[in-house]
N, C-alpha and C positions, 0 to 999 in steps of 0.2 A: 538629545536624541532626536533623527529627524525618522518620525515615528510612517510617515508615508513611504520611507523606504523600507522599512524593515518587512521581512517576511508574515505573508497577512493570517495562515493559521496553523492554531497548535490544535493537534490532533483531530479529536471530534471539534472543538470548540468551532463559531462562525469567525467574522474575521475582528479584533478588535482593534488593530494597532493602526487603523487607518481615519482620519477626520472625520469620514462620516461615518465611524463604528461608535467614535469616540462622543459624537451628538448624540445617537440612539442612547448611549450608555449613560449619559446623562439626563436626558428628560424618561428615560424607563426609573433612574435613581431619583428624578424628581416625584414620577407618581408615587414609587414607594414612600417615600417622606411625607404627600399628601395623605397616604394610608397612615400611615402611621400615627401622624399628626392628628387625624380623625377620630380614631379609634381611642383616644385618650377620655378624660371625662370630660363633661361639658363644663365649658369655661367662659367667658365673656369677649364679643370678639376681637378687643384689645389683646387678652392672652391667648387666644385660639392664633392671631396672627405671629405673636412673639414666639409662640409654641410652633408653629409650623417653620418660622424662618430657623431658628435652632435644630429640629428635625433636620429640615432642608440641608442644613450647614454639615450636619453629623454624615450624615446618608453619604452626603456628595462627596466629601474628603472622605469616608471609607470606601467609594466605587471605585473613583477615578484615582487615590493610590493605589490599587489594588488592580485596577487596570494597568497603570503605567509600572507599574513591578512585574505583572505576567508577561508584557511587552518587552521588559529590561533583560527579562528572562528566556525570551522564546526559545532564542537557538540553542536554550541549556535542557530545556524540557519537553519540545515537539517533537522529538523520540522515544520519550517514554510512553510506557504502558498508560491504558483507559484509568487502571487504578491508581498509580502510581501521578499522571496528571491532578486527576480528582483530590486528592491527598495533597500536591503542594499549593493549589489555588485556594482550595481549604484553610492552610494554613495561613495561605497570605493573607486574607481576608479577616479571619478570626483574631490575626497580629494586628493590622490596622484598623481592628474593632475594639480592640484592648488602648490601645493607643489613644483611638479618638472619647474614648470611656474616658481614660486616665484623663487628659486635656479639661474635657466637661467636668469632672469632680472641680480639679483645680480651679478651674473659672467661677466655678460656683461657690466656692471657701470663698474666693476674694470677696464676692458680692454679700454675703452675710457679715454685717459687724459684730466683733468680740472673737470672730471664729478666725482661728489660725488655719485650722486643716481639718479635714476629716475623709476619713473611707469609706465607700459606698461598695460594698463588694456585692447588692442583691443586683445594684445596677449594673456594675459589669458582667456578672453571668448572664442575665436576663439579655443583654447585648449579645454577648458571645452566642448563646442557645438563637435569638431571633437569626443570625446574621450567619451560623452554623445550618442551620434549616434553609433559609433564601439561598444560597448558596449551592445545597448540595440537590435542591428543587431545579435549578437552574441549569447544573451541569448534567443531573439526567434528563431534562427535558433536551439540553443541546444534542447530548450522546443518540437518544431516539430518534429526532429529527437527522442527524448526521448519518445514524444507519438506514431509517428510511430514503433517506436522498439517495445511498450510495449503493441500495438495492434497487432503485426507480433507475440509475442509469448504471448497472450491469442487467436488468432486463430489457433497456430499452437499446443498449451496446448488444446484444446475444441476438434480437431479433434484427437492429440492423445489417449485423453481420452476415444473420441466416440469410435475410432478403438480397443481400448485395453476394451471397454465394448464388444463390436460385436465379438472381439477374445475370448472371455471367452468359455471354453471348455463347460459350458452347453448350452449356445446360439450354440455351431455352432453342440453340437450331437443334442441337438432339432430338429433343423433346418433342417441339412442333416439329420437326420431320419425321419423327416416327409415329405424330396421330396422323400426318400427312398420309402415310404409307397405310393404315389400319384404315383410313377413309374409303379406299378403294375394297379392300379385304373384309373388314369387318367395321362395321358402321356403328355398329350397338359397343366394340371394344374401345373405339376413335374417339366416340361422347363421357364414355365413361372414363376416360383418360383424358381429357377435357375439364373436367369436375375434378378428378383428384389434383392436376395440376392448378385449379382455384383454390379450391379448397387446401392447399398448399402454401399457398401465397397469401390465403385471407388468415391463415392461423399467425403469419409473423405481426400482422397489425392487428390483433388483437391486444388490447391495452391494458388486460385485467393479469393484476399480479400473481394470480393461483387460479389452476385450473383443475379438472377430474386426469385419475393417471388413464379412465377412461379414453378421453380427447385425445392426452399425448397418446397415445396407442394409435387411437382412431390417425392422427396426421404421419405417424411413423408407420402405419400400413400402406395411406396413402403414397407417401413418398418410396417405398420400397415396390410398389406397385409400377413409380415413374420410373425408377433406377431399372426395376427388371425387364421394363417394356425397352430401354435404352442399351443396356446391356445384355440380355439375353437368358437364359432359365441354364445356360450351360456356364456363364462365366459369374452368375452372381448364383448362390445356393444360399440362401437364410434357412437357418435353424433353430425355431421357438422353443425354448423349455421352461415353461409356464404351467399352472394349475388354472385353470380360468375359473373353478369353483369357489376357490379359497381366495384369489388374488381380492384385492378392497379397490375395486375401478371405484369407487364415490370418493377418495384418498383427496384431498387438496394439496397438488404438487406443484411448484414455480413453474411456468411455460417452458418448453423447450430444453430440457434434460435427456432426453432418451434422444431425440430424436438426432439432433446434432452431432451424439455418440455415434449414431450409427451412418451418418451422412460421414463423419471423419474415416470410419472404419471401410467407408467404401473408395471413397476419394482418395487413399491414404495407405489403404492394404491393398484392395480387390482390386480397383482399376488398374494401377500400374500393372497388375500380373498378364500375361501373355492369355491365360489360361483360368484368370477369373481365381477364385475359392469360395471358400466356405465362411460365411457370416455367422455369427453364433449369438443370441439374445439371451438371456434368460432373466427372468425376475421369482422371488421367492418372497413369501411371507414370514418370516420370520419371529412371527409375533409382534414384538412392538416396533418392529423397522422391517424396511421394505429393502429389498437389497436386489441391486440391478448390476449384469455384467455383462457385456459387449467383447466379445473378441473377433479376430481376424486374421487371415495368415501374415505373414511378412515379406514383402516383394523380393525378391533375389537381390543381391548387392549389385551397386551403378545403377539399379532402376531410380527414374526419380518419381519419388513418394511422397515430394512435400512436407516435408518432417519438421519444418518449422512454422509452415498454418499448424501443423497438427499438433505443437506445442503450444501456442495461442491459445488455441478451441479449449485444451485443457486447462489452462491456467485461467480462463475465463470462468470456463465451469465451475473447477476449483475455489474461487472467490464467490462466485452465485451461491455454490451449497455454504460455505459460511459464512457470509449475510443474511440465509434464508434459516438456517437451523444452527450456529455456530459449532462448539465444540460434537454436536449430537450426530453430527454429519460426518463423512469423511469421502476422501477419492483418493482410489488404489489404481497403481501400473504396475503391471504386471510386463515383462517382455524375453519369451525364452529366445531358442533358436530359431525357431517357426511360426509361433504365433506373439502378436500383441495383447494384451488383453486389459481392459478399462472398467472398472468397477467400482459402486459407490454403494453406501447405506444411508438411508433418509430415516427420521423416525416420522410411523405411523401418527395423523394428525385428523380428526373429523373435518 
């Protein structure tokens, strides 16, 4: 098997079928075998060294066939399920722990005289259970590292995205032409349109994984403050229906949830229309979930609406809320004759 070609990962796991997966996999199975070896009783360092190259020996022929089987195996099982993974590498491991058990008894009958054979069955469980445990230590520590990585890059994908929508050369002549135009008119409206358009821009490089729904509110006013200066009080209409008593602004929510909703909803519904509409927000307390719905009219047929950014943005989102909350989360579309409409539930988190 020329294992540098073969497909480099199963599932969550990192990569193992490649040369230098296969060094790490080896001197990580040599510390273990030093642990091992250590942790025995004290011995003389004649048998301290025989005791560890034995270790050594057992450890390494149980990694490294148990590597080279998950590898023989990959394209049978890099589409199964988290548990389902977990369960056959399990296996395999605990089979060529039995194995290398079985080998060590044998070798060890030989070297006793008088003795033909004998069974050690404390030492095989004792193997199984150590090598049962390192094993399933292992595959959840890869599985967390695997979900934190691939939540670090769908948040750090959602802000590049937002930043390379907001760079777009007509968002920012709009923009700056319409402080342009309030500079002469109103001076105090120009600056403070000024600001919200920083403060716009400095919320997408924000690096921190959770924010207040506070914030997001705070950058999703700002920005509908930019949209209404660019588009006008007649062709964008937003309509909050909120409690601000009850609502939990101190809520720790992923960045950039609401906001992007409603950037789609306008880029997506309202601008294409002649005639602008009606933006609809609303968030609810629910008790132990927070539940957010975004709706917007639907352009007349032949307008073009972009309707395939606007499936992107949602399938993006989509994957953020189950990374960040998995099953507890969900996102709803809704789409009658006339309106769209976008909705999610989050659970409530300190």
């Amino acid at each position: 098997m020329n294992i540098a070609n073969t497909e480099q990962t199963i599932g969550f796991l990192p990569e193992l079928c490649t040369p230098g997966a296969l060094l790490r996999v080896m001197l990580g199975a040599e510390v273990l075998a030093l642990i091992l070896a250590l942790s025995g009783s004290s011995l003389s360092y004649t048998d301290s060294f025989i005791r560890l190259g034995l270790t050594s020996l057992f450890v390494q022929w149980v990694v490294l066939s148990s590597t080279f089987a998950v590898c023989l195996l990959a394209k049978k099982i890099r589409n199964l399920s988290t548990l389902h993974i977990r369960i056959v590498i399990s296996a395999i491991v605990v089979g060529f722990t039995i194995g290398a058990s079985i080998i060590a008894i044998m070798a060890d009958s030989f070297q006793k005289v008088g003795v033909i054979y004998y069974w050690d069955t404390p030492f095989i469980l004792r193997n199984i259970v150590i090598a049962l445990l390192l094993v399933l230590m292992a595959l959840h520590y890869f599985f967390v590292q695997n979900q934190i990585a691939q939540l670090l890059k769908a948040d750090s994908g959602a802000k590049y995205d937002a930043l390379q929508s907001r760079m777009r050369p007509h968002f920012l002549f709009n923009s700056l032409n319409t402080i342009a135009q309030l500079v002469h008119v109103d001076q105090n409206k120009a600056e403070d349109a000024l600001l919200d358009l920083a403060d716009i821009f400095r919320s997408t490089l924000d690096t921190r994984n959770r924010v207040s729904l506070g914030e997001e509110l705070d950058v999703t006013l700002r920005y509908l403050k930019m949209e209404g200066l660019r588009l006008g009080k007649r062709r964008l209409n937003v309509v909050w229906d909120m409690d601000k008593n009850t609502l939990p602004f101190n809520m720790e929510i992923p960045p950039l949830l609401l906001q992007p909703l409603v950037e789609n909803a306008i880029y997506h519904g309202i601008q294409p229309r002649k005639d602008g509409g009606t933006l609809g927000i609303s968030l609810y307390d629910s008790g132990s979930m927070l539940d957010v719905v975004v709706s917007n009219p639907i352009p007349p047929e032949g307008t073009n609406s972009h309707q395939k950014g606007n499936h992107i943005a949602q399938e993006n989102l989509k994957k953020r809320l189950r990374l960040a909350y998995g099953d507890r989360a969900n996102l709803k579309i809704m789409k009658s004759e006339h309106q769209y409409r976008v909705s999610f539930s989050i659970p409530k988190e300190p």
